[in-house]
C-alpha positions in Angstrom: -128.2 -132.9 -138.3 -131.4 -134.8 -137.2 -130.9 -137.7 -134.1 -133.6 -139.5 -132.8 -135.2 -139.7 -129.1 -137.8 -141.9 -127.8 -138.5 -142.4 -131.7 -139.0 -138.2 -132.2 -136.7 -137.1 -134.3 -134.5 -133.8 -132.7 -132.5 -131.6 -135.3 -129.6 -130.2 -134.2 -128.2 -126.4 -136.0 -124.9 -127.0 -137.1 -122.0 -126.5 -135.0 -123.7 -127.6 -131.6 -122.9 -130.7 -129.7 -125.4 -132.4 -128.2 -125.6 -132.8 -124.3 -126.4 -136.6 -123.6 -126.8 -135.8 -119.8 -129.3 -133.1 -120.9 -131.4 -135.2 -123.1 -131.8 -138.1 -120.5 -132.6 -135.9 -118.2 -135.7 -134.6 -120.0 -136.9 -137.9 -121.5 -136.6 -138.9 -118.0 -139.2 -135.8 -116.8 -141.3 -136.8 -120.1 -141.4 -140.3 -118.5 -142.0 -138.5 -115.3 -144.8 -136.5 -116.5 -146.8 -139.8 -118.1 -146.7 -141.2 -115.1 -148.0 -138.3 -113.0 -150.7 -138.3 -115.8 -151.8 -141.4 -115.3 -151.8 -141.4 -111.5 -153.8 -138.1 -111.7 -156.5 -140.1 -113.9 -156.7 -142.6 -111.7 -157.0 -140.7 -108.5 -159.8 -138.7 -110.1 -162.5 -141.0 -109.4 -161.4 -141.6 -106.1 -161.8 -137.9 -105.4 -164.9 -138.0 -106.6 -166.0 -141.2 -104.8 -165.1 -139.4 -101.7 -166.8 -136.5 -102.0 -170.3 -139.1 -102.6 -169.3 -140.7 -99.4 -168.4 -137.5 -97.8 -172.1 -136.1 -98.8 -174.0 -139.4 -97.8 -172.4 -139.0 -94.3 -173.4 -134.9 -94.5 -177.1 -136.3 -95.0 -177.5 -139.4 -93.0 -180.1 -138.6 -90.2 -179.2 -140.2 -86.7 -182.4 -140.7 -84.8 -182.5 -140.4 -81.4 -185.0 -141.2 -79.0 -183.4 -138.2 -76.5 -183.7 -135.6 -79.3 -187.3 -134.3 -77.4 -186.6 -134.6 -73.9 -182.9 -133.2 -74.1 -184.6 -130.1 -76.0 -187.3 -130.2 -72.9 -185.1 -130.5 -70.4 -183.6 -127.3 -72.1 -186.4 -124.8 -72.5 -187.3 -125.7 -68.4 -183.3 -125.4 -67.2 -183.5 -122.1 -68.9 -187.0 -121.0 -67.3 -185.4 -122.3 -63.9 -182.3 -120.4 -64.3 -184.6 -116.8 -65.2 -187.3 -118.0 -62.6 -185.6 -120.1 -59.8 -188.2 -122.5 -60.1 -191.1 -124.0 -63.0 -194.9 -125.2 -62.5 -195.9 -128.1 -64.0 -197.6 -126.0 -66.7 -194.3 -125.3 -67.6 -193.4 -128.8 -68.4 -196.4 -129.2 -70.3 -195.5 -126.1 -72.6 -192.0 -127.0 -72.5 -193.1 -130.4 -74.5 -195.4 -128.6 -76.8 -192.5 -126.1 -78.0 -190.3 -128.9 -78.5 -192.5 -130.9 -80.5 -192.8 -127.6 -82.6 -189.5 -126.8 -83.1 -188.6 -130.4 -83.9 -191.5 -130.5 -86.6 -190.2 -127.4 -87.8 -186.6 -129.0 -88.1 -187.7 -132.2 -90.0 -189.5 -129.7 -92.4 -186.9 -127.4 -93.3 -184.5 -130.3 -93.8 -186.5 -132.1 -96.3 -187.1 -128.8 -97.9 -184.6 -129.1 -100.7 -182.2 -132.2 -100.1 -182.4 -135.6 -99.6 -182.1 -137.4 -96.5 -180.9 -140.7 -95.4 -181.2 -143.4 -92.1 -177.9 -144.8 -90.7 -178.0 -148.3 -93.0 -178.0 -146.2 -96.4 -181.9 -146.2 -97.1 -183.5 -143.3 -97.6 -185.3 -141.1 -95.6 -188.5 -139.4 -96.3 -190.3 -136.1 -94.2 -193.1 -138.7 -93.3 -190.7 -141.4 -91.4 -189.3 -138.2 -89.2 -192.6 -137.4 -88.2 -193.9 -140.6 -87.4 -190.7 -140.9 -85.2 -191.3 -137.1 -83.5 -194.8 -138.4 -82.7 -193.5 -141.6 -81.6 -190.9 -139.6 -79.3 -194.5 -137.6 -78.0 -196.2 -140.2 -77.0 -193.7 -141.8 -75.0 -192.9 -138.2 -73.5 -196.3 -138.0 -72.4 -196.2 -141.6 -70.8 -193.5 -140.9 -68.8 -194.8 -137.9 -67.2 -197.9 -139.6 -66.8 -196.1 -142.2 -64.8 -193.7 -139.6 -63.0 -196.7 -137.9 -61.6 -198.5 -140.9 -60.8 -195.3 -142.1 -58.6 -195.3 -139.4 -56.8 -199.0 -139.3 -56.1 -199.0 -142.8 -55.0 -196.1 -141.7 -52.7 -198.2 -138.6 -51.2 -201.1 -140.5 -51.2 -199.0 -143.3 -48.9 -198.1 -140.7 -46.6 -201.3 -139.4 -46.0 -200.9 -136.3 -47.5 -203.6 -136.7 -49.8 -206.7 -138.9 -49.7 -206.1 -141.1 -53.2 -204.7 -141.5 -56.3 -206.0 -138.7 -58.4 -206.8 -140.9 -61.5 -208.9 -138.1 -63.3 -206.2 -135.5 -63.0 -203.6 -137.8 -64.6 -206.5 -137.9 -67.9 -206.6 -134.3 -67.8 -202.9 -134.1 -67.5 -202.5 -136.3 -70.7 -205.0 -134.5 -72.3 -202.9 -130.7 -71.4 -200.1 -132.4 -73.6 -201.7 -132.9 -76.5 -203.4 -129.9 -76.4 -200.0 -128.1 -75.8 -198.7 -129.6 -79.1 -201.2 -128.8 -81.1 -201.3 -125.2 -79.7 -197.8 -124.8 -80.7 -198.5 -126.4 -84.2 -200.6 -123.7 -85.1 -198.0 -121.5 -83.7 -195.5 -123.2 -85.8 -198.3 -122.9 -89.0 -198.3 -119.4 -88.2 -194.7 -118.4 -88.0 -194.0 -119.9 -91.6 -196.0 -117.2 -92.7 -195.2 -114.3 -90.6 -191.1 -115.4 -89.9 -191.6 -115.1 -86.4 -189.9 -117.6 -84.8 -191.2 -120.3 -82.3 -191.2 -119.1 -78.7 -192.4 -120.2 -74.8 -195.5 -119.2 -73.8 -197.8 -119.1 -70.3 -200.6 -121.4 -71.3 -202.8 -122.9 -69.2 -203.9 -126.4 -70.9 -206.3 -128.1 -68.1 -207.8 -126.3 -65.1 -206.0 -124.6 -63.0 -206.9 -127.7 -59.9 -205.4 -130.1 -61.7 -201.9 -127.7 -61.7 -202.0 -127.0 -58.3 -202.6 -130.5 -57.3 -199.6 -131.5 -59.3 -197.6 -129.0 -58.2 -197.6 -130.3 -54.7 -196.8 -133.7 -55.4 -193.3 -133.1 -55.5 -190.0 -131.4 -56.3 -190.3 -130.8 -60.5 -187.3 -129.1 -60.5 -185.2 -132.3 -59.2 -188.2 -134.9 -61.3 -188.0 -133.1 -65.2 -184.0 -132.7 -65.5 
């Protein structure tokens, strides 16, 4: 005996009653099922919408004008912590390692992916450098200044005769040469996988360190 169901024909061996309840119940799962199906074609490309978003966010680069002195501020907090105290030659390495290491950073990030600024437009190897130098330059300037303050402020007190305008030049001039010492540090450690540590260089003459080291307290100045 042959019925029909949802226009497929069901055939029935003879001598067996056919459970109403039963068949409802599975063209009601089959009913069921096509709706499941669609919903699951439908949420596809949602899924896969959020995993672009999710990416985008994984690869968006947040630039900060801290990111240089917080990593400074690091290096010298663990130099005072090892030490009890820093020199200014510290500082000045301290800023030349970070420079480095932030170089280093930019590079490896760009190595094999691509990058993105907060508003979506992309974001090349060359913009992050322009930035970390940027981020340099105003480092520099405001040791320059913090120095000069507190030279001005000696000077004011009589503990020193002037202004010393030509040690603030060679102090500039120590920074500059600190970054590009630990550049060719940096050049250097791609090839031999050494990584990128602190070292005792003296960038300037030693007058110009001892004159800044009395100037005030660095270790309360540089946090």
């Amino acid at each position: 005996m042959a019925i029909s169901i949802s226009n497929y024909p069901v055939y029935l061996q003879d001598g067996l009653k056919l459970d109403r309840d039963c068949l409802k119940s599975q063209e009601s799962q089959n009913e069921g099922r096509k709706v499941f199906d669609r919903d699951s074609l439908e949420v596809s490309p949602l899924s896969k919408n959020r995993e672009i978003l999710m990416d985008r966010i994984k690869h968006t680069v947040v630039q900060s004008a801290a990111s240089l002195s917080d990593m400074r501020a690091g290096i010298l907090k663990e130099i005072r912590e090892e030490k009890g105290q820093y020199a200014y030659s510290d500082v000045v390495n301290a800023c030349g390692l970070s420079y480095a290491r932030l170089y280093a950073e930019i590079e490896q990030r760009h190595k094999n992916e691509q990058y993105y600024e907060t508003d979506g437009t992309s974001l090349t190897e060359e913009v992050e450098i322009e930035w970390l130098d940027m981020q340099y330059e105003q480092e520099v300037e405001w040791q320059k200044s913090c120095a000069r303050i507190a030279a001005q402020g000696q000077a004011f007190q009589g503990n020193i005769p002037k202004t010393p305008t030509k040690e603030m030049e060679e102090l500039e001039d120590a920074f500059y040469q600190a970054r590009d010492a630990y550049m060719k540090l940096h050049r250097e450690s791609r090839q031999t996988g050494k990584p990128l540590v602190l070292h005792n260089y003296m960038f300037g003459n030693s007058q110009m360190y001892e004159m800044l080291n009395r100037l005030g307290n660095l270790r309360e100045r540089v946090k």
